[in-house]
Backbone and ligand atoms as CSV (ligand in chain L), in Angstrom:
chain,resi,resn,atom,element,x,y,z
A,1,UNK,N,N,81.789,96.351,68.603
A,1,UNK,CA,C,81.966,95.633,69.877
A,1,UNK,C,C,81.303,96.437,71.002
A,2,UNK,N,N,80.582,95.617,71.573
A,2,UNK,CA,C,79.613,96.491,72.498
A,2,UNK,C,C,80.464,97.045,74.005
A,3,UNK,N,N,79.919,97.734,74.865
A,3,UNK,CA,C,80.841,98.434,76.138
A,3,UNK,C,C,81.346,96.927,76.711
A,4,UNK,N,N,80.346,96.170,76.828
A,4,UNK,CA,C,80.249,95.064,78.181
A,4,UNK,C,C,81.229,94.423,77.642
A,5,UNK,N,N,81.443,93.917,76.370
A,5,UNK,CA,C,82.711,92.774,75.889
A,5,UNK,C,C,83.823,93.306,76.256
A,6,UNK,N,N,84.040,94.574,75.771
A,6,UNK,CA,C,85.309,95.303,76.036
A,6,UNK,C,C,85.700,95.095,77.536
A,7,UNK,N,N,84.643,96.058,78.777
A,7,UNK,CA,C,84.942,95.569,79.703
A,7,UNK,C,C,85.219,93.950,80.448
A,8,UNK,N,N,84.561,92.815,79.633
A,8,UNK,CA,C,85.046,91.820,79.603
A,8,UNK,C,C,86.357,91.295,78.902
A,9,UNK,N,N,87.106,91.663,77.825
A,9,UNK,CA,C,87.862,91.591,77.695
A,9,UNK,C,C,89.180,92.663,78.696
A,10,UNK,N,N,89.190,93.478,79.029
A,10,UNK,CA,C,89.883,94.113,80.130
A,10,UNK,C,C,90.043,93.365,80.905
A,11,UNK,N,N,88.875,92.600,81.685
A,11,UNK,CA,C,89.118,91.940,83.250
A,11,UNK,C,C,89.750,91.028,82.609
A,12,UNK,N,N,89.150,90.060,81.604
A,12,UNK,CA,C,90.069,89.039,81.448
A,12,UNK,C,C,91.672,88.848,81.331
A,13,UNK,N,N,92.053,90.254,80.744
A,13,UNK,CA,C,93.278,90.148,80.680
A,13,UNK,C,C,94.206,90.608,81.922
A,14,UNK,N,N,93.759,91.170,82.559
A,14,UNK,CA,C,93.717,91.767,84.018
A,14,UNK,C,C,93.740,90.510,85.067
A,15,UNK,N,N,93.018,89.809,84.932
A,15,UNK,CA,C,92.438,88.261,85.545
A,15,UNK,C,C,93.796,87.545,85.400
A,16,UNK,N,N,94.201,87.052,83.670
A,16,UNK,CA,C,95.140,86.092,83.650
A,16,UNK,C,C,96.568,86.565,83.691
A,17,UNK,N,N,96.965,87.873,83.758
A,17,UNK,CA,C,98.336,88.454,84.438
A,17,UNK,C,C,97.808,88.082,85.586
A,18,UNK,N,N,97.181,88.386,86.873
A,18,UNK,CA,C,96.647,88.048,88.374
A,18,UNK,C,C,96.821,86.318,88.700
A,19,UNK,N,N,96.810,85.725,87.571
A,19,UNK,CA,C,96.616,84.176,87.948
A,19,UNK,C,C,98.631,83.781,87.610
A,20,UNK,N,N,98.724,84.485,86.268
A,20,UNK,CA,C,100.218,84.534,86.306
A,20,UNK,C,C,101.188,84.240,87.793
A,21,UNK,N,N,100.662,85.303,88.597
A,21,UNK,CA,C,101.556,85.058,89.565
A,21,UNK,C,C,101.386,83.989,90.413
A,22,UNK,N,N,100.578,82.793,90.010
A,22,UNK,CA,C,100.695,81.185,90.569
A,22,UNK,C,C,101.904,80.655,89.874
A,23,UNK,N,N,102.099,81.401,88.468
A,23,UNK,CA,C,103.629,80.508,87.904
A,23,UNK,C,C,104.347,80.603,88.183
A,24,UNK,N,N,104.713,82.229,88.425
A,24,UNK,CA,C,105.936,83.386,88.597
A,24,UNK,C,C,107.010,82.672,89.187
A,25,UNK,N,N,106.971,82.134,90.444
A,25,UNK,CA,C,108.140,81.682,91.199
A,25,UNK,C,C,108.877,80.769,90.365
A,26,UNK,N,N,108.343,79.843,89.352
A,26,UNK,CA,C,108.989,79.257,88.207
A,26,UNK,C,C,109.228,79.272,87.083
A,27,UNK,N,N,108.194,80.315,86.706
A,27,UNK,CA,C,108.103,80.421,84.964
A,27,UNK,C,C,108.403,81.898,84.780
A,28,UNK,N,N,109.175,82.235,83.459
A,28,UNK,CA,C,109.093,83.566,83.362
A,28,UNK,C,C,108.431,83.407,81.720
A,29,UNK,N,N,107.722,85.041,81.211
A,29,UNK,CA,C,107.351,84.813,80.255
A,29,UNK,C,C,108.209,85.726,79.516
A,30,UNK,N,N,109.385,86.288,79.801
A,30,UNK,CA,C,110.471,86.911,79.266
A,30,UNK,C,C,111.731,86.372,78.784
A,31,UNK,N,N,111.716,85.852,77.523
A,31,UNK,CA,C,112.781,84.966,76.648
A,31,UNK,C,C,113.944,84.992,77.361
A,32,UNK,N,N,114.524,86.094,77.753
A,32,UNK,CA,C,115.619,86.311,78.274
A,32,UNK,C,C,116.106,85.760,79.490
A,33,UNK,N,N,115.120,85.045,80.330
A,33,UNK,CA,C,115.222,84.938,82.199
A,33,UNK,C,C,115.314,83.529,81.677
A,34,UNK,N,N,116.026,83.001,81.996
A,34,UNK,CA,C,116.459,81.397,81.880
A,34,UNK,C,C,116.794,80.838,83.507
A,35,UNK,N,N,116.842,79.749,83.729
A,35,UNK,CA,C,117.563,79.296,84.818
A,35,UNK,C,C,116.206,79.475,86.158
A,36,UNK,N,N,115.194,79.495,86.196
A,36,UNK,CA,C,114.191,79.014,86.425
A,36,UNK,C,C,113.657,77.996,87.205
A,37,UNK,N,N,113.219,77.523,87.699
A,37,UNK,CA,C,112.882,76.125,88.518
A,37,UNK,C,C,112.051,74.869,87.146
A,38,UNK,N,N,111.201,76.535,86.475
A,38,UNK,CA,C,110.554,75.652,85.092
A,38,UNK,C,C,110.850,76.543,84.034
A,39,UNK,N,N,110.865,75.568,82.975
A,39,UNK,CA,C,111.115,76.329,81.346
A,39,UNK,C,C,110.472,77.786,81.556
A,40,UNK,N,N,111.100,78.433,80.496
A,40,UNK,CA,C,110.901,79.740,80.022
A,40,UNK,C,C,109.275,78.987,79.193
A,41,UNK,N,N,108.372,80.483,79.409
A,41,UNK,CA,C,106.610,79.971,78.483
A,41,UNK,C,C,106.517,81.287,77.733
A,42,UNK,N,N,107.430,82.197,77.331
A,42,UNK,CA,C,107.732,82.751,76.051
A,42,UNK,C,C,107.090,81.633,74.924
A,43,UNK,N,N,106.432,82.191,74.196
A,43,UNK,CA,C,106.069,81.251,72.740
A,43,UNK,C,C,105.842,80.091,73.467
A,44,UNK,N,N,105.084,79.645,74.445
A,44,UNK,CA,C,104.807,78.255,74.776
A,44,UNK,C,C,103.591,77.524,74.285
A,45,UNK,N,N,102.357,78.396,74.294
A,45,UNK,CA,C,101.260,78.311,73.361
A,45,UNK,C,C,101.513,77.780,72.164
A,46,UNK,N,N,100.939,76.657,71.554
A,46,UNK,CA,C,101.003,75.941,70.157
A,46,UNK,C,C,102.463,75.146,70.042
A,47,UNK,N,N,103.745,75.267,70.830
A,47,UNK,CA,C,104.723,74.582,70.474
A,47,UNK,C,C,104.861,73.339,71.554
A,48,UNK,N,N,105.368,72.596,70.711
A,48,UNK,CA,C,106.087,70.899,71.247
A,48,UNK,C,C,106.374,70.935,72.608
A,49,UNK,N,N,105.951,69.918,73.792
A,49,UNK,CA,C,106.398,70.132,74.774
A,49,UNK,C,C,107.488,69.768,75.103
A,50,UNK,N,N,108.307,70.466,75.826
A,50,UNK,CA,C,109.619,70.067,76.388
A,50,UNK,C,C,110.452,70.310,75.044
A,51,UNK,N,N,109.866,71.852,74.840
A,51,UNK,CA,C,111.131,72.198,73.800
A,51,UNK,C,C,111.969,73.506,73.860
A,52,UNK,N,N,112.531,73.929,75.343
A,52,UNK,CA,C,112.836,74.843,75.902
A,52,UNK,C,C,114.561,74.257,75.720
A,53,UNK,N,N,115.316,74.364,74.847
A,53,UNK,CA,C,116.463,74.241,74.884
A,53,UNK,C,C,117.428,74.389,76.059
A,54,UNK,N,N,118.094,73.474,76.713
A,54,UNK,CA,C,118.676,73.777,77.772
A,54,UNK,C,C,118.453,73.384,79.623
A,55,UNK,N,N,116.993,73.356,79.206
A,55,UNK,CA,C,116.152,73.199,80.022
A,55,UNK,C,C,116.098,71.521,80.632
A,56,UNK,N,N,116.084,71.448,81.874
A,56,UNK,CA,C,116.670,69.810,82.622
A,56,UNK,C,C,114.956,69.365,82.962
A,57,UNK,N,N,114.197,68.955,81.547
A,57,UNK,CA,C,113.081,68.501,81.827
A,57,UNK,C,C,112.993,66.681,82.530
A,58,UNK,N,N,112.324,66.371,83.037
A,58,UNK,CA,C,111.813,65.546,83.162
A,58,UNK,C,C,111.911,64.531,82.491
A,59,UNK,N,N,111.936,63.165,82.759
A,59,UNK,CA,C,112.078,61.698,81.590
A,59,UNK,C,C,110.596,61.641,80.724
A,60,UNK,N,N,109.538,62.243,81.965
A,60,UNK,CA,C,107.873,62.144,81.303
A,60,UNK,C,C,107.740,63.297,80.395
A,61,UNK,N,N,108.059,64.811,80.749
A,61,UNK,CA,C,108.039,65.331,80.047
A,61,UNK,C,C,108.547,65.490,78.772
A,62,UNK,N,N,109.892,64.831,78.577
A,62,UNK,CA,C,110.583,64.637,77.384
A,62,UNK,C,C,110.037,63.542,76.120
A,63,UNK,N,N,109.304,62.286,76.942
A,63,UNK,CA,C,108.683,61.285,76.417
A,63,UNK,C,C,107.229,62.049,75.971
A,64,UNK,N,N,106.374,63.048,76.678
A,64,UNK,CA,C,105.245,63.439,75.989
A,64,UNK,C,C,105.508,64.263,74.726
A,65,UNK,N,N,106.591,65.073,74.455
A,65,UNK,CA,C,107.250,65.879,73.351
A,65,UNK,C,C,107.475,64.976,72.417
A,66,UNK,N,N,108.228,63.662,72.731
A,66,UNK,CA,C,108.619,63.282,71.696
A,66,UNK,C,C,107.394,62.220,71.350
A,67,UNK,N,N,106.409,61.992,71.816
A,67,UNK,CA,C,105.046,61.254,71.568
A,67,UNK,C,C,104.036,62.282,70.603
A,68,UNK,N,N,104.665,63.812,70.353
A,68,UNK,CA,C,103.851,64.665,69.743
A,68,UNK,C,C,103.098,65.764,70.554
A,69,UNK,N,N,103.243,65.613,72.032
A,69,UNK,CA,C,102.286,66.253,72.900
A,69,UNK,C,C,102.527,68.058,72.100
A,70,UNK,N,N,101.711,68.833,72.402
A,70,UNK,CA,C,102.087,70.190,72.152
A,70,UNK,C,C,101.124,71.020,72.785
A,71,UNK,N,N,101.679,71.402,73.284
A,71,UNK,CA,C,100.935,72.902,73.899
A,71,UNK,C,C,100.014,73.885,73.424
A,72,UNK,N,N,99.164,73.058,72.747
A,72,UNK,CA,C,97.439,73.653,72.190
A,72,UNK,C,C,96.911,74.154,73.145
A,73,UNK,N,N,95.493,75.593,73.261
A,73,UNK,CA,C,95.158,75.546,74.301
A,73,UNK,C,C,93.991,74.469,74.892
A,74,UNK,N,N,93.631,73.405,74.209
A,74,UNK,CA,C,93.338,72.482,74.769
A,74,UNK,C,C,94.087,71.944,75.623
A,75,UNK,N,N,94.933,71.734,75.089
A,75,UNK,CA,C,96.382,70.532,76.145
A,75,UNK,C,C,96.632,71.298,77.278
A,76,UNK,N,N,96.745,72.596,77.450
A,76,UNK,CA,C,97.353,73.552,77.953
A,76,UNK,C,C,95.840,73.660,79.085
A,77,UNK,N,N,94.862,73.704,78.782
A,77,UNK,CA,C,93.445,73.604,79.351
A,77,UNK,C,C,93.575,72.204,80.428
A,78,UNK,N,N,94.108,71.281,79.584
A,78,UNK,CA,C,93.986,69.819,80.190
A,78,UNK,C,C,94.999,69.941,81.317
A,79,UNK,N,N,96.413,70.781,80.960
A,79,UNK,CA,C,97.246,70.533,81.779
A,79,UNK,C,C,97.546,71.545,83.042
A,80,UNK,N,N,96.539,72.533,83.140
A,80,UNK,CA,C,96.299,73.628,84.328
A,80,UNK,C,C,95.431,72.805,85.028
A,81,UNK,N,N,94.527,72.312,84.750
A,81,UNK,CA,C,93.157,71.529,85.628
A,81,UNK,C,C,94.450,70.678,86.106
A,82,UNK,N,N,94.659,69.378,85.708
A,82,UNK,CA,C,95.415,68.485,86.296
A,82,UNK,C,C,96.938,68.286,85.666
A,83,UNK,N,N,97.882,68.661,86.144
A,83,UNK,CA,C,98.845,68.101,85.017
A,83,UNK,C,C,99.503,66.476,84.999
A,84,UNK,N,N,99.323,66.051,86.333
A,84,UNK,CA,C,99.640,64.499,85.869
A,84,UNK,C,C,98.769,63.809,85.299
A,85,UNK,N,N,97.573,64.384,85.290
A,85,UNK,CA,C,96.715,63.125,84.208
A,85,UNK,C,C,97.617,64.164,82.454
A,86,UNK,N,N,97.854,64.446,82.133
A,86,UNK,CA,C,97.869,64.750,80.789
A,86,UNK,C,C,99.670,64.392,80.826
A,87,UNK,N,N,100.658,64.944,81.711
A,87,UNK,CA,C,102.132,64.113,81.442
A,87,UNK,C,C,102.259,63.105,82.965
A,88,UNK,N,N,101.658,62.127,82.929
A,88,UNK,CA,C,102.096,61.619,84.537
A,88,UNK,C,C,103.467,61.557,84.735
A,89,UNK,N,N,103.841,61.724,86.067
A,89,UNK,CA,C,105.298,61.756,86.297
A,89,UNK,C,C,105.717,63.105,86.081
A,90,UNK,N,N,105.077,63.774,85.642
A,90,UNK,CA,C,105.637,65.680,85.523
A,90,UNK,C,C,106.016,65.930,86.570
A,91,UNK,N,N,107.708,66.848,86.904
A,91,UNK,CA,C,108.191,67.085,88.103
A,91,UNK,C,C,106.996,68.444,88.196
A,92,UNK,N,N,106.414,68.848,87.696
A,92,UNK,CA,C,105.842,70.335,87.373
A,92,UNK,C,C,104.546,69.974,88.704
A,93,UNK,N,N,104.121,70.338,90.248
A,93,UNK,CA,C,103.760,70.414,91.061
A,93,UNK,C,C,102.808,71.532,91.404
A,94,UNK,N,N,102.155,71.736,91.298
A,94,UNK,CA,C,101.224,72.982,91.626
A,94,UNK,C,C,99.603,72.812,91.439
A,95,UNK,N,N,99.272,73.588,92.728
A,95,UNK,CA,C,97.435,73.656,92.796
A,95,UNK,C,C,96.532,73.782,91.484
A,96,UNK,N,N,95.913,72.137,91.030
A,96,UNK,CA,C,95.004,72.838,89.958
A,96,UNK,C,C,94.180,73.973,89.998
A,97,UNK,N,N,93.688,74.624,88.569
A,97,UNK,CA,C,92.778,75.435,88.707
A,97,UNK,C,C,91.465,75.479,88.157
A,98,UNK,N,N,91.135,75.391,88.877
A,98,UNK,CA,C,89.547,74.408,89.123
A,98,UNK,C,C,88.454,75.373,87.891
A,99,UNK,N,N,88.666,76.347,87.762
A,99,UNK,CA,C,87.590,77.495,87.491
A,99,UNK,C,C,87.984,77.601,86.561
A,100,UNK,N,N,87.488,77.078,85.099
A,100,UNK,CA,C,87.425,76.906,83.400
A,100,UNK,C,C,87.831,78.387,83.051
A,101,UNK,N,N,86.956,79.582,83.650
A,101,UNK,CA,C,87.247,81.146,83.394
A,101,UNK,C,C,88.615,81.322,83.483
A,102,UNK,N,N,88.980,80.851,84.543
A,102,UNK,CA,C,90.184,81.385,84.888
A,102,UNK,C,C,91.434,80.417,84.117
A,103,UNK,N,N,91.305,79.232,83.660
A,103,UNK,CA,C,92.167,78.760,82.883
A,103,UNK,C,C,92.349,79.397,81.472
A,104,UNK,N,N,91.280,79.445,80.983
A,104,UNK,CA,C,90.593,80.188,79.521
A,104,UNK,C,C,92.130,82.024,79.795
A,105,UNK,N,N,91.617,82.303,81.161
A,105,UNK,CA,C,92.255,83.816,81.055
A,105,UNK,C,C,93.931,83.859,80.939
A,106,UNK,N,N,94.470,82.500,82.128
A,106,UNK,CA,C,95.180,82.455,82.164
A,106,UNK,C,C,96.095,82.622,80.772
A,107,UNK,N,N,95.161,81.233,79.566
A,107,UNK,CA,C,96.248,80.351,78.555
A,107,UNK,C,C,95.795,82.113,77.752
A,108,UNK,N,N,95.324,82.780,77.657
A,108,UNK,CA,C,94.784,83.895,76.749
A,108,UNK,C,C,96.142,85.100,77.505
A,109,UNK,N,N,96.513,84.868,78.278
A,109,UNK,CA,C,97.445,85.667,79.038
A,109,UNK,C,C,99.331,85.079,78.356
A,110,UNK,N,N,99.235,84.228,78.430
A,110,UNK,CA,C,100.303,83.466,78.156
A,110,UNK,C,C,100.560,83.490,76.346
A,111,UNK,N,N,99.251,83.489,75.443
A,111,UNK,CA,C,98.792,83.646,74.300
A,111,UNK,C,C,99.861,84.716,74.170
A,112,UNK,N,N,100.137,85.760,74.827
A,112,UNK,CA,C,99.960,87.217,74.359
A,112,UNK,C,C,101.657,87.594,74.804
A,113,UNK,N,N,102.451,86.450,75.217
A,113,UNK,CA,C,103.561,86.216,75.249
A,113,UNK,C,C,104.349,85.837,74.434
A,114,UNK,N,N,105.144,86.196,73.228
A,114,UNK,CA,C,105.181,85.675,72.380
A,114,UNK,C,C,107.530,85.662,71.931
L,1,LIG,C1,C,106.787,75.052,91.773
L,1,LIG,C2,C,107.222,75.413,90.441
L,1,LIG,C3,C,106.192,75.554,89.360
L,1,LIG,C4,C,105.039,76.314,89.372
L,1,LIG,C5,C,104.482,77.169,90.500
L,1,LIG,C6,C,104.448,76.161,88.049
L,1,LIG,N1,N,105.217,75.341,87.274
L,1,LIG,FE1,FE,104.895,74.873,85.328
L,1,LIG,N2,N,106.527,73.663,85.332
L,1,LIG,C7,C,107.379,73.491,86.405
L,1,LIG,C8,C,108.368,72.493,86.071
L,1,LIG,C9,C,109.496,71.997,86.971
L,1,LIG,C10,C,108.091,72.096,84.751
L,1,LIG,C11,C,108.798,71.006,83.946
L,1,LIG,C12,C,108.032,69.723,84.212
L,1,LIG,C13,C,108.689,68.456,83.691
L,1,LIG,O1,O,109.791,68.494,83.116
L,1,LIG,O2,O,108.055,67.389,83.876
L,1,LIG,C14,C,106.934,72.855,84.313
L,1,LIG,C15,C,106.355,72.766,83.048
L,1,LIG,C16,C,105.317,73.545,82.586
L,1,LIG,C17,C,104.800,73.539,81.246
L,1,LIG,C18,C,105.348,72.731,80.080
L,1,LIG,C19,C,106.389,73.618,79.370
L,1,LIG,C20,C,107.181,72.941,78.264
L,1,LIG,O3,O,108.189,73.561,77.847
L,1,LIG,O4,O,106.837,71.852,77.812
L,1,LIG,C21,C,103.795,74.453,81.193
L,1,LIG,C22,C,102.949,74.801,79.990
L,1,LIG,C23,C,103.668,75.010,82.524
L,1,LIG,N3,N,104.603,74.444,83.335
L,1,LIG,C24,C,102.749,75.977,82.877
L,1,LIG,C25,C,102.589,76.471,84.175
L,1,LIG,C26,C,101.597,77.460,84.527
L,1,LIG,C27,C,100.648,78.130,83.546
L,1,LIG,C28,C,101.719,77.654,85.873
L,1,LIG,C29,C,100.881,78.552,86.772
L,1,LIG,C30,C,99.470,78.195,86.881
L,1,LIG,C31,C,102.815,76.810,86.345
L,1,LIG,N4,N,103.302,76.113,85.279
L,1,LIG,C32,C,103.263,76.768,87.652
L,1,LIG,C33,C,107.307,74.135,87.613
L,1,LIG,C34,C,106.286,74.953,88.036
């Protein structure tokens, strides 16, 4: 692996903890912190949406889970850019993020939450 990837992999991960703190005020990525404004995103990567036990989701969000939706990082891609086009009706409110890099760093940040 050459210097430059490495240093590209550094920023990136550096990058999507930095973008993290657009969730922070709602999401924690620590299993343990419950009670939240939004689900815990511990293990959120690859699993069913709206499958945070406990958690007072949404009528849309509950209907995209049980339609199969899951938190691929495609879906997860689809649903940082815009999230009401991918669950319309999501109480989930926040500034898309426009810049593909920075979604890519983000869901690679969240990846690593497990
Ligand atoms: C203002 C609070 C708020 C912010 C900021 C926020 N979210 Fe959310 N998020 C929510 C809420 C509320 C839900 C539940 C939506 C629903 O039930 O329709 C949610 C749901 C989600 C889900 C679906 C989880 C599941 O269990 O199905 C993901 C993934 C997600 N958010 C990622 C993010 C990411 C990544 C960010 C930062 C870029 C972010 N959110 C910023 C409030 C927020």
């Amino acid at each position: 692996m050459g210097t430059a990837l490495v240093m590209a992999l550094v920023a990136a991960t550096a990058t999507g903890e930095a973008l993290f703190q657009r969730c922070y005020a709602c999401h924690s990525l620590n299993p343990a912190e419950q009670g939240l404004q939004g689900p815990n995103l511990a293990g959120d990567v690859g699993r069913r949406a709206a499958a945070v036990k406990g958690f007072d989701y949404s009528p849309a969000m509950r209907a995209a889970g049980d339609r199969g939706l899951a938190w691929t990082e495609a879906e997860l891609d689809r649903f940082l850019t815009d999230a009401q086009a991918v669950v319309p009706q999501t109480s989930m409110f926040t500034p898309p993020l426009r810049d593909p890099a920075d979604r890519a760093a983000l869901i690679a940040y969240l990846k690593g939450a497990r």
